[in-house]
N, C-alpha and C positions, 0 to 999 in steps of 0.2 A: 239592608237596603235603605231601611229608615237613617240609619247614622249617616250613612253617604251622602242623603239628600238633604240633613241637617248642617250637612257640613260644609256642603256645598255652597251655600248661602252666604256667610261669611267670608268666605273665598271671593266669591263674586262681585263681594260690596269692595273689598280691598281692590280687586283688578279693576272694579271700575276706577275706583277712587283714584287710582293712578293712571289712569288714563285723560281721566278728566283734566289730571292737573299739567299732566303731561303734553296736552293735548293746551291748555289755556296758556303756559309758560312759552309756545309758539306765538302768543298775540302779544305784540307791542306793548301795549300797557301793562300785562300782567308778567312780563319779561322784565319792564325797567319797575314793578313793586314789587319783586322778588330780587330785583338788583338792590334796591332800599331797604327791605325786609334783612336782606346779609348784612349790611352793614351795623343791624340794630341787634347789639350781643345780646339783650333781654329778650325781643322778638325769636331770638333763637331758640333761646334757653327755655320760653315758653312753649315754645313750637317742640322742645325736644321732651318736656315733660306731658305737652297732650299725648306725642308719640308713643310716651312709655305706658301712660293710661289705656291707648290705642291696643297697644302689645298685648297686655295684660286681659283686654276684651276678648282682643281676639283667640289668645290662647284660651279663655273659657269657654268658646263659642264651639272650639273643636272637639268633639267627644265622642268616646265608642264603647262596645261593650268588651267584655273580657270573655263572655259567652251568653248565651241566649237569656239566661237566669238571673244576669247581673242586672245591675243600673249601670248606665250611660257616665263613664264619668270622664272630664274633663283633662287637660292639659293642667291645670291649674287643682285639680281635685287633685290627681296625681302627686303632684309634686310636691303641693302644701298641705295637703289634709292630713290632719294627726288624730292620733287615739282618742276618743270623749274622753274625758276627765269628771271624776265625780262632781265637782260643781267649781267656783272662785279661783285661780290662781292667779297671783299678782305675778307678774313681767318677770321674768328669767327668776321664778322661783323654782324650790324642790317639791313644797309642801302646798296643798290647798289653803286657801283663805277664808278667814273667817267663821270657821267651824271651831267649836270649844277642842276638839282634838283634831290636829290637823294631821291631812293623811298624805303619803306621800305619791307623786306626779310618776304616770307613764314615760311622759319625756318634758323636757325643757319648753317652754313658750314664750316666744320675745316680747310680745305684748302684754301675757297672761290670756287668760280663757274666761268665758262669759258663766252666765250661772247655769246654764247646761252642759259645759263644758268643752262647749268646742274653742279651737285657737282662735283668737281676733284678728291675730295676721291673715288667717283667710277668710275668714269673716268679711274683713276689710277688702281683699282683694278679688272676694265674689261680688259686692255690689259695681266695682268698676263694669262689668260689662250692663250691670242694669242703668246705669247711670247713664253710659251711651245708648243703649237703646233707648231709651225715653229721649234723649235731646236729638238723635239723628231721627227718627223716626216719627216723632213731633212734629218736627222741622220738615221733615217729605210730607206730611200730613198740612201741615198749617200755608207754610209757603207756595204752592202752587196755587190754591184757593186765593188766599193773599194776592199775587202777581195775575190771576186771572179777572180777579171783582173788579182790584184797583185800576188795570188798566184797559178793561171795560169805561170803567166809571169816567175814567179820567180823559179817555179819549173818543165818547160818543156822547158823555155829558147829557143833559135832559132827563129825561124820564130814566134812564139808566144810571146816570149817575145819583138822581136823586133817590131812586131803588136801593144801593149798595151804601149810599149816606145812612138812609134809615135804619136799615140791618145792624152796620156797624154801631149806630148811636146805641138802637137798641140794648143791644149784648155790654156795649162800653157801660151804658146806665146802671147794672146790673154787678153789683161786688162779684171780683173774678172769683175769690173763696168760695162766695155761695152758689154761685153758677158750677163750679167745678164742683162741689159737695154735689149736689142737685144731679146732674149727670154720672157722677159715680156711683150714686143712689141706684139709679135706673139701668145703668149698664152692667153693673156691679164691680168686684173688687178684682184685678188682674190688674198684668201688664199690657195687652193688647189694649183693655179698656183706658188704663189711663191714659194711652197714647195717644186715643181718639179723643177721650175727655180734652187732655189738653193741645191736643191740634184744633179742634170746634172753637175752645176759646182764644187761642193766643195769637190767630193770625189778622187781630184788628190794628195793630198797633206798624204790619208791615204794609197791608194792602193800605191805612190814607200816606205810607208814606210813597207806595205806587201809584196810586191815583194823583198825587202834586207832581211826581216827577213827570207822569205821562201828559199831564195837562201844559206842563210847561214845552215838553217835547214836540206833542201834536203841532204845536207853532211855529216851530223852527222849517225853514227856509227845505232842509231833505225832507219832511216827509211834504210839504205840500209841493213838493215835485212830482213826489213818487205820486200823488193822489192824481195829479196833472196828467199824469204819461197813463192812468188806470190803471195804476197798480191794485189788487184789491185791499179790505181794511184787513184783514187777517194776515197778509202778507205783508204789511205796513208795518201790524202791532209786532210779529215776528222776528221780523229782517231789519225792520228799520230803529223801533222803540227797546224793543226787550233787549236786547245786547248794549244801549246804552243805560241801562237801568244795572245792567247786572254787579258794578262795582259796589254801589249803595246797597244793593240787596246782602252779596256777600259780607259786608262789614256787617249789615242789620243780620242777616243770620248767626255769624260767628259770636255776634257780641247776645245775642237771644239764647242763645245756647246753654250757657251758665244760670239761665233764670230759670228753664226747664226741669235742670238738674237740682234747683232748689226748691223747686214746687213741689217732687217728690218725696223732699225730706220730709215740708212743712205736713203732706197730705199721707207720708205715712205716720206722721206724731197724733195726728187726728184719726187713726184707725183706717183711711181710706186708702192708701197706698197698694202696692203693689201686696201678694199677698206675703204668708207670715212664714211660708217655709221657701221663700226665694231671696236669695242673697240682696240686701240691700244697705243703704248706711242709713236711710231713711227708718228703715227696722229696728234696725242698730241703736241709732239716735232714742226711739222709742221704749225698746226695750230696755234702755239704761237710766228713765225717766225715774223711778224709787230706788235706786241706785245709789243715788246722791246724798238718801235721804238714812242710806243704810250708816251703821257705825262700828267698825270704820267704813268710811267713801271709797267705795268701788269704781274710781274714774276712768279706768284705761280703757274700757267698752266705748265710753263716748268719747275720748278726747281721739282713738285711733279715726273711729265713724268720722268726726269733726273734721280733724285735717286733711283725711283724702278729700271730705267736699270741698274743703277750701285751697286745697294746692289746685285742683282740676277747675275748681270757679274761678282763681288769681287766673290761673294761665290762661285761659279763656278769656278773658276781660283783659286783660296786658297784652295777649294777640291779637285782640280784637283792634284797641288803640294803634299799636306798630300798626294794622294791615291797614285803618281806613289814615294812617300819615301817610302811609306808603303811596299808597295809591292818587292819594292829594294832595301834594307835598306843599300848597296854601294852607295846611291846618298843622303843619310843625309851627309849634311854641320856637 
């Protein structure tokens, strides 16, 4: 019953997700920046490699037992998990690495295997789902606070707005490293905790850009209609503000996204991350820190960890660019 309800969940974020987009690709504007978005073959090509990262989540997210006595394994445990291996094998070798007598491999490994001996191909392809859950679930954690302070702030102004200025300056004044050490001190080391850690910190940088949009909005000719006719301000900020905010927020999310997924490399290299038996590249990255130092250089642990971060940060930051041209076509070069 547990597996079904775990399963559940991923399923649900997917059917939403497509209904959301499904459902926004009906509005005018987000019909002619997905008409702009086709036209831009990079735009694509990025959109088709977050997809593949997406896949690759999602199939880890799916998992069940084989019987009551087993562990839960995945779509992705299934398919890619191989034999331990006594310790080092270098990329489509036979033999282990690095032992004065080297002994010979269960099976083949494209990447080679780390010093416990698991493959790095799935190594690699298990942090992809931690990697999205930290930036989507950040991003649901950070952003609504965000969109709620700012455009409080922004459009009832006075003592509210100078309330939510304070706050922000506050936390702003305060190195985000140490602030986030400091909370992962207190919460302690998971995934749930980092999430919160870096949802608490990272949504100052969206909410003043809510709070200018909204101060510029509050002024415009529809909402002090709507104020005219006794619309309420809740129904204002709702109906009339938020839905013109939402373009800028989407580019500010899409493009935040990539910095999330880099927070967790930097704060599992400092011990704070996610913990140490959960798939991550931030792990990854860390574990292959005396590595470097080994002789010969055992590189393939870090350089696989490296470029999945960097092909999923490129795309992320290259869609991000295409979606806020698209949408503003004043800001094509």
């Amino acid at each position: 019953m547990l597996d079904w309800l775990s399963n559940l969940f991923p399923v649900l974020v997917v059917v939403v997700g497509f209904w959301s987009v499904r459902r926004a690709l009906r509005q005018p504007l987000w019909a002619e920046a997905w008409r702009r978005l086709k036209a831009n073959r990079l735009a694509l090509i990025a959109l088709s490699v977050i997809g593949v990262y997406a896949l690759v989540g999602f199939c880890d997210s799916i998992a069940w037992r084989n019987d009551k006595n087993a562990n839960s394994l995945s779509l992705i445990d299934r398919a890619f998990s191989r034999p331990a291996e006594p310790t080092y094998s270098a990329p489509l070798a036979n033999k282990t690495f690095g032992e004065p007598t080297p002994r010979a491999l269960q099976g083949r490994h494209l990447l080679g295997t780390d010093g416990t001996g698991q493959d790095v191909v799935y190594l690699t392809l298990k942090g992809c789902r931690t990697a999205l859950i930290i930036g989507g679930f950040t991003l649901l954690i950070a952003t609504p606070l965000a969109l709620l302070l700012g455009m409080l702030a922004g459009y009832f102004g006075k003592r509210v707005d100078d309330a939510v200025q304070y706050t922000y300056t506050v936390l702003d004044s305060i190195p985000n490293i140490l602030l986030l050490i400091a909370m992962l001190l207190v919460l302690g080391r998971g995934l749930p905790q980092l999430c919160v850690a870096l949802g608490i910190t990272s949504w100052v940088g969206l909410c003043r850009l809510a709070r200018g949009e909204t101060l510029k909005h509050r002024e415009r000719e529809y909402v002090r209609a709507a104020r005219a006719l006794g619309i309420s301000h809740g129904r204002i900020l709702m109906h009339h503000i938020l839905p013109n905010l939402l373009p800028i927020i989407v580019i500010s999310v899409t493009l935040g996204f990539s910095g999330l997924v880099l927070s967790e490399a930097i704060l599992s290299y400092l011990q704070l991350g996610v913990a140490a038996g959960t798939g991550s590249w931030g792990n990854m990255i860390d574990a292959s820190r005396l590595e470097l130092a080994r002789d010969p250089v055992i590189w393939w642990n870090l350089a696989a960890a490296s470029a999945a971060l960097f092909i999923l940060v490129l795309a992320f930051n290259l869609f991000g660019d295409a979606l806020r041209d698209a949408i503003d076509p004043r800001l094509n070069s």
